[in-house]
N, C-alpha and C positions, 0 to 999 in steps of 0.2 A: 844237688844242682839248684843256681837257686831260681823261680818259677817266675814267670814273667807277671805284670802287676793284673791285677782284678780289675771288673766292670764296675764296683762301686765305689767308686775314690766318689770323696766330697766335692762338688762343684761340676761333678764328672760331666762330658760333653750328652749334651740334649739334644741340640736341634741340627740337623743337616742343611747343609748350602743348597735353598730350595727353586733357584729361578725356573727348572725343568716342572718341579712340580706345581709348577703358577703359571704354567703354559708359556714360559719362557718373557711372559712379559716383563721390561724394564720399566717403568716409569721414570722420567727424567724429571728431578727439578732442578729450581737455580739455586747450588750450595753456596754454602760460606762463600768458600773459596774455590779454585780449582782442583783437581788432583791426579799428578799425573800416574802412567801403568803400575810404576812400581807398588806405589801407595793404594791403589786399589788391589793390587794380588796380595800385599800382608794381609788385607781387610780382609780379605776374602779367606784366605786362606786359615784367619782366625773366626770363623760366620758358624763355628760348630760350638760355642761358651752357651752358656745359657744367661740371656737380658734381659728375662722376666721382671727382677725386680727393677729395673728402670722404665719398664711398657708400660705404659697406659693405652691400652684399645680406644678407649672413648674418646679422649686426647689426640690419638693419632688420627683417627678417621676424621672429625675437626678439624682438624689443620692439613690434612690429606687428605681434599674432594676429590682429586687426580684421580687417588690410589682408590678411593672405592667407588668411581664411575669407573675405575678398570677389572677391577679385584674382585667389589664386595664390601659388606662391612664384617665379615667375618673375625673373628678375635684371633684366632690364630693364623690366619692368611694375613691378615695383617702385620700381624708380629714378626711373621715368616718374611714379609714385603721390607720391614726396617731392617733385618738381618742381612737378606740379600743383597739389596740395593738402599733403602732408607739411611743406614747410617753415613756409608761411603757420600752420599747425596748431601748431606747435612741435616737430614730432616730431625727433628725433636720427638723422641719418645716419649716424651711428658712432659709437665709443668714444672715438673722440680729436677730436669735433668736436661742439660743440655750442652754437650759434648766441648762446644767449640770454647766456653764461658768456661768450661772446668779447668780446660787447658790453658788458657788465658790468666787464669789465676794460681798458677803454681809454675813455678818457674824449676822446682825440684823435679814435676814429673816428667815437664819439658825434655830435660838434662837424660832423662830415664827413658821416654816413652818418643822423640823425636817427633814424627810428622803417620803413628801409626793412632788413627782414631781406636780402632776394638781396644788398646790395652788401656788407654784414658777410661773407655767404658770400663773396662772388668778393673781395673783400679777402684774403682769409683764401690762398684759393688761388691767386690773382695774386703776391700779396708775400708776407702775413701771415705765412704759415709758413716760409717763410726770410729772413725777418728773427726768426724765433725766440718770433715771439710765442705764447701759451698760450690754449688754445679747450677746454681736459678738465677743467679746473681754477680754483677762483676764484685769482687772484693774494692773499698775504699781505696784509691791511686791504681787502682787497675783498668787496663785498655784490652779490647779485643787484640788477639794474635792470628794473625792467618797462618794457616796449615801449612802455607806455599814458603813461610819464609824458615821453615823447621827442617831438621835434616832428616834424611827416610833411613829407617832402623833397617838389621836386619833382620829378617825373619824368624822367627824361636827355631823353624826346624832347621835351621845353620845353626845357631846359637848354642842348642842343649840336644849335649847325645845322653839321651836319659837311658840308654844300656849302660853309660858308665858307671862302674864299679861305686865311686864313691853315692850316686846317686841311687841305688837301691833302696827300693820301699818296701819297708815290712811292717805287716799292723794286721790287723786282725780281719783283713780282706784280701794280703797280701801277704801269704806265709814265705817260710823256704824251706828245705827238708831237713828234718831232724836229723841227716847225717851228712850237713855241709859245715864243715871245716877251715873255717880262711888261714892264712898264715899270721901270725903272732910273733908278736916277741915283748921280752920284758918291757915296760915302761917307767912307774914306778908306786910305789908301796904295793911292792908285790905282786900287784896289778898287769896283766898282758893287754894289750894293742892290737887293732891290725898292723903289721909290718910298716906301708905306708903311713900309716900314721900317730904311729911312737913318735919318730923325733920330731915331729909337729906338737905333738901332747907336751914332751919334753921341756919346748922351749917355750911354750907357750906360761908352761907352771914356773920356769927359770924369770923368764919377764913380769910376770907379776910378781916376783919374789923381788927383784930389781927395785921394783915400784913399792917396796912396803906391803904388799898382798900375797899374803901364802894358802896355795890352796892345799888341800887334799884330796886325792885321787881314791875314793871310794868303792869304786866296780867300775871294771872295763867290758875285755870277753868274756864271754859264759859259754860253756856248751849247754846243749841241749839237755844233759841230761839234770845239771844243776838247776837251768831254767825249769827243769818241772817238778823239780825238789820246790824249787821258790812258788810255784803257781801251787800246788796242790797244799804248801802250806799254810798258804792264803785263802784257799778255797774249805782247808778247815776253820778256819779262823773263825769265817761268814756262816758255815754251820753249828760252830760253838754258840754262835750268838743266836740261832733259832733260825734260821733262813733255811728252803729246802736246795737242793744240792744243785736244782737250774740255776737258782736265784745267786746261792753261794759261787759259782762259776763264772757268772755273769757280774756277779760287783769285784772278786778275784779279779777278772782278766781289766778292769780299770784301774788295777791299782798294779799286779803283778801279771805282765804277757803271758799266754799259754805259751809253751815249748812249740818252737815252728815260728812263731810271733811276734819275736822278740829280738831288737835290734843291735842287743848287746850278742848275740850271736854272730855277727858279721864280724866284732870285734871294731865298728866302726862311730860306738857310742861310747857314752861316760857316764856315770855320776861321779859329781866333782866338786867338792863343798870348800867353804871356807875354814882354814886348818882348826880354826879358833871354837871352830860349831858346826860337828861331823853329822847332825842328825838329820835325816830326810825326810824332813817337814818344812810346810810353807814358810818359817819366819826364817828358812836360810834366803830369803828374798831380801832381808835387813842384813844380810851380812856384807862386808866389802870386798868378800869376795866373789858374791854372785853380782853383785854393782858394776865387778871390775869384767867380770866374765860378757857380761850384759853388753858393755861398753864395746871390748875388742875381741869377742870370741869370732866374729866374721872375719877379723884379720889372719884370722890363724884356720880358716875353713869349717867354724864351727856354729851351730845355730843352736837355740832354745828349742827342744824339739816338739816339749808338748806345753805352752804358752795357757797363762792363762784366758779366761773365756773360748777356749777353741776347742774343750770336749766334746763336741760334738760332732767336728770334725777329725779330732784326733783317735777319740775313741778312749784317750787315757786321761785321767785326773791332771790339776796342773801342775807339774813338776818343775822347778827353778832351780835344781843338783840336775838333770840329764838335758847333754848335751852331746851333740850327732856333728860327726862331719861328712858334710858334702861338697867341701872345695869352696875357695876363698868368692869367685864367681858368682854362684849358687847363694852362699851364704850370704854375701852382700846384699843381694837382691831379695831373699826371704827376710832377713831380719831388718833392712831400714823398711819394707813394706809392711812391716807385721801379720806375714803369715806364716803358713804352716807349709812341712813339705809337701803334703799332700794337695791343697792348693797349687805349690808351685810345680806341680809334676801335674797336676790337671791343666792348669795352662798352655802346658810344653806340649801336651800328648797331640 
């Protein structure tokens, strides 16, 4: 059965919606704009992300004499002040952030993000800022946007029933039991599927073949018992090489999941190379057919699972052959944003 997800997913929820624990004080300033019920209960109900890296304490209480003739200049009551009420309010967490100016300036996240400030925030610190975009400053032919004239999204806990099936996480904080079993069936070069999502794989490999790209279909399902064939041969590998058996275990499982950990178990992943260059190694990143995969795997419900620069959050090396699906929705949303599912499943929780 597989086990519902762990406390330490990346980005995982920090802080609680604190106005009880600040003696219920509101501070009212004059925002941007207005905003009406709706718009404050998404915020609110997204007020558990962590906005550390957009706070500045010293900043805030500066430009909030309000807030610490009521509060304090405390640093975390403070931060706890912008979470509860500062953001919804318009107030500025810093100097090099500022909510209303970010959204003004991207007309994509617009389209994405409607009239909901927290997801402009966690945008902003999920990607936003290394991908280099600008939150201090209007962009050259850019105008302020007010929030009022945006349409109001709905809320993630409508949006994403993260029990579903295709949305399971599994990683090395998030096992499942070594005698869970999905349904399968052939796909191809030999290769099994989840049921669901064979003729997805299918036609996905038929349409790139269409287009001049043929891929190969490398590894699908695993059971558990191969999974630990693979890991313990991995884990000799690292002690061929002189590492002792923690150490060899622990560089193993970034390369090869322990059994329970691994997501080729669900039957709901791949590796999946270009037919031309089977070998799973980073320069299948030069191939046309990971280009092609890159390009429209979200059309067919499929994401990049372990991207590069995201080990840290992933937990595994970066891989450009395995590929997850989680539904054309999902996939949409993780791969134009460049993150991981882990990310987007801390978002939803």
């Amino acid at each position: 059965m597989i086990q519902k997800r762990g406390a330490s997913l990346k980005k995982k929820i920090i802080v609680r919606l604190v106005v009880a624990a600040i003696g219920g004080a509101v501070v009212v300033a004059t925002p941007y704009t207005s905003f009406d019920e709706n718009l404050t209960t998404i915020n609110a109900q997204a007020a558990t992300f962590d906005y550390h890296t957009v706070f500045d304490a010293t900043y805030y209480a500066t430009s909030n004499p309000d807030v610490v003739a009521a509060l304090g200049n405390d640093s975390e009551v403070l931060y706890q002040h912008y979470v509860a009420n500062g953001m919804l309010e318009g107030r500025q967490p810093s100097a090099s952030f500022n909510v209303q100016i970010y959204m003004s300036n991207y007309e994509d996240l617009q389209a994405v993000y409607g009239n909901n400030i927290a997801s402009y925030v966690q945008h902003y610190i999920l990607t936003g800022k290394s991908e280099g975009r600008i939150a201090d400053h209007l962009l050259s032919g850019k105008s302020l946007v007010s929030f009022d004239t945006l349409t109001n999204v709905i809320t993630n806990e409508e949006k994403v029933d993260l029990s579903a099936w295709n949305l399971i996480l599994v990683n090395h904080d998030n096992s499942i039991s070594t005698s869970y079993i999905p349904e399968v069936t052939l796909c191809a070069n030999g290769e099994y599927m989840h049921a669901k999502v064979t003729p997805i794989v299918k036609q996905m490999i038929a349409d790139a073949k269409a287009q001049g790209v043929n891929l190969y279909l490398a590894s699908g399902y695993r059971s558990a018992s191969r999974q630990t064939y693979l890991y313990n041969r991995k884990v000799t590998y690292y002690k061929n090489k002189g590492y002792n058996q923690s150490e060899s275990e622990r560089l193993a499982a970034t390369v090869v999941n322990p059994p329970g950990q691994s997501e080729h178990q669900t039957g709901l992943c791949m590796d999946i190379t270009d037919a031309s260059y089977v070998s799973l190694t980073e320069d299948q990143e030069n191939t046309a057919g990971y280009k092609w995969l890159l390009e429209h795997c979200a059309e067919y419900g499929f994401i990049l699972r372990y991207p590069k620069n995201k080990e840290d959050v992933t937990g595994v090396i970066y891989e450009p052959w395995h590929f997850r699906y989680v539904g054309v929705e999902a996939a949409t949303q993780i791969m134009s944003r460049g993150i991981t599912l882990e990310e987007y499943i801390a978002e939803n929780s």
